[in-house]
N, C-alpha and C positions, 0 to 999 in steps of 0.2 A: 504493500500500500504506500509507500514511500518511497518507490523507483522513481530516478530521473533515466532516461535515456538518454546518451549525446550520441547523437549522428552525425558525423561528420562527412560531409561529401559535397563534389560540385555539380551533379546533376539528381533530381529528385528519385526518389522509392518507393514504392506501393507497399508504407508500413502499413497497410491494413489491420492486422493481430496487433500491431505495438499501440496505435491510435485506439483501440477496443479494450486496448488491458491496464496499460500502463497510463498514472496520472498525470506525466509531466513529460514533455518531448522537449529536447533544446539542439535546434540545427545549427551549424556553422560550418566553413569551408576550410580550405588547408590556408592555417595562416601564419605558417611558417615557426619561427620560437614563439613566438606571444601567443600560441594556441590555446596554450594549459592555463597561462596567465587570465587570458580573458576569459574562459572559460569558468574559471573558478569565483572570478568574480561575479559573475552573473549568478551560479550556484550560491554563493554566500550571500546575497542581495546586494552585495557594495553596488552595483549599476543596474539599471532598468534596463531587461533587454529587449528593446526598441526597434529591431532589425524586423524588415518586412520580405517576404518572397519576390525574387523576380523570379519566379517562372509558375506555371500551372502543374499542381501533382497530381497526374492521375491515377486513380484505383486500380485501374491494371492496363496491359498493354492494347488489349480489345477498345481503351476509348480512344485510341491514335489509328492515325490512318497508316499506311506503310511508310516503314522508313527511309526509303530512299523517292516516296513522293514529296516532292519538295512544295508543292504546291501549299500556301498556309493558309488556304478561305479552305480547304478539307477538314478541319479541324484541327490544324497546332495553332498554339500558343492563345492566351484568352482573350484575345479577339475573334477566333472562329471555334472555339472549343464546345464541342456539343456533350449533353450530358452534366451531370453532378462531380465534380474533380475530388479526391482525398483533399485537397487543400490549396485554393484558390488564389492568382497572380497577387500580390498584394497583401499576403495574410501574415497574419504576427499579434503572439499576444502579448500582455507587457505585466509589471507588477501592481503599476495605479488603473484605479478605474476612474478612466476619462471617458463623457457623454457629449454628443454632438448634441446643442441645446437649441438652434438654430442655424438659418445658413438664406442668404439673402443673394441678389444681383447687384451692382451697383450699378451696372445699365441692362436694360435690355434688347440692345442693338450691337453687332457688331460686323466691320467691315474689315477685310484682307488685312489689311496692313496694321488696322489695331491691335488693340488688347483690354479685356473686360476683366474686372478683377470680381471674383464670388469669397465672397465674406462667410468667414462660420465659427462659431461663435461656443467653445469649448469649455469643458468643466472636469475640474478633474476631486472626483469625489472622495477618493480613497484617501489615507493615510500614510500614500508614501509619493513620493516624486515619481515622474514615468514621462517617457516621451509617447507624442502620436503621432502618425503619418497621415495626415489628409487627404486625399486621391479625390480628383477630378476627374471623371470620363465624360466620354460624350455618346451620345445614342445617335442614330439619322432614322426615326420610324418613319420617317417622309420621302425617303431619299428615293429620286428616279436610276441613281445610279447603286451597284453593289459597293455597299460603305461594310466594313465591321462591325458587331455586333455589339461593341464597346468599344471605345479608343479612349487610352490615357494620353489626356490632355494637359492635366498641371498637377504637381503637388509640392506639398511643405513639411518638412519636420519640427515638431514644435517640442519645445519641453514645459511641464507644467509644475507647482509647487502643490502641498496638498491644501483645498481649500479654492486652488485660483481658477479665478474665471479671465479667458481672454478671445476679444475676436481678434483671428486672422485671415488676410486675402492673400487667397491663392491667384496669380495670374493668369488666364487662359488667349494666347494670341491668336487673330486668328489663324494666321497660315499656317496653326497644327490642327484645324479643321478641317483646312482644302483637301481637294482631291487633284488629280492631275490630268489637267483636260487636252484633249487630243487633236480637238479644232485646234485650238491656239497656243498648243507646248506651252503651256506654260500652269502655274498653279489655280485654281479660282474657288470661293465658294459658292457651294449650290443655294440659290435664295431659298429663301423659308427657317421653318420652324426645327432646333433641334434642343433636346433637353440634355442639361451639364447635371452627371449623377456625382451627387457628394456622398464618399463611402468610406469604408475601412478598409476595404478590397474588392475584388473585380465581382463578387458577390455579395457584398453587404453593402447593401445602400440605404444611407441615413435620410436622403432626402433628395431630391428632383426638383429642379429648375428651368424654365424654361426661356429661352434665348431666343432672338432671331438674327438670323443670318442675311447681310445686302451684299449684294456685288461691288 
């Protein structure tokens, strides 16, 4: 009842039995001497560990397409990933409990060459210090063209004391909206409507906002 697991590795694993059995899991990659170091600090609580996933874990190899299809609208990576993942782009848990309390637009227009900043507005409830990562996606349920299914568009690392409330904006520009038009080689947004999902990861979403998009 009081196993930690450390994993260590630079591509994901379908711990399936160890996510079912075991209460605590702590990943980290090969980080040369300072492995054990920082490792143990996170075990002993001296630091919140803050670190989020870059990549999607899936539960077994049946949710991926073949390996040598390179193709990534098949389902790699969590922009086209179909199915429930073991553990999702973006995920990580931490030792404080921090609550998204709010999350605003501070416009709602945006054109090529700008940038709109979304505001959101944290709490961190728990008893001890902790960081959080705010992730920005964007959805196109509009779109005439094949966009992704999620695209990360902006985020921020924050750190919180216990008790503190803070808003932070996160930047969203738009040319990490565009898509790549073929009339005119060059990058453009599609006009209309598309919603900025404020999350914890590429499936936990705190809240939805809606935007529009000009030429």
């Amino acid at each position: 009842p009081r196993t930690v697991v450390a994993l260590i590795s630079s591509f994901p694993y379908a711990i399936n039995w160890t996510q079912e059995n075991v209460p605590a899991i702590v990943h980290l990659s090969h980080n040369s001497q300072e492995l054990g170091t920082g490792l143990a600090r996170v075990l002993f609580g001296d630091v919140d560990p803050g670190g989020r996933l870059v990549q999607t874990w899936p539960r077994s190899l049946e949710q991926l397409p073949p390996m040598l299809d390179y193709d990534l609208s098949k389902g790699r990576t969590y922009r086209y990933f179909e199915g429930e993942p073991l553990y999702p782009f973006g995920f990580g848990l931490s030792y404080a409990r921090i609550e998204y309390e709010n999350a605003s637009l501070l416009s709602k227009q945006l054109r090529l060459e700008q940038s709109v900043s979304v505001r959101v507005e944290l709490a961190n409830l728990g008893a001890r210090a902790g960081d959080e990562v705010i992730q920005i996606y964007a959805r196109f349920p509009h779109s005439k063209i094949a966009r992704p299914k999620r695209l990360l568009c902006g985020f921020r690392r924050v750190s919180l004391n216990p008790g503190e409330r803070r808003e932070i904006d996160v930047n969203v520009r738009g040319i990490d909206l565009a898509h790549w038009d073929e009339a005119t080689h060059a990058f453009a947004l599609e006009r209309g409507e598309v919603e900025l999902v404020v999350a914890r990861s590429a499936a936990d979403t705190r809240h939805t906002l809606k935007l529009m998009l000009n030429e």
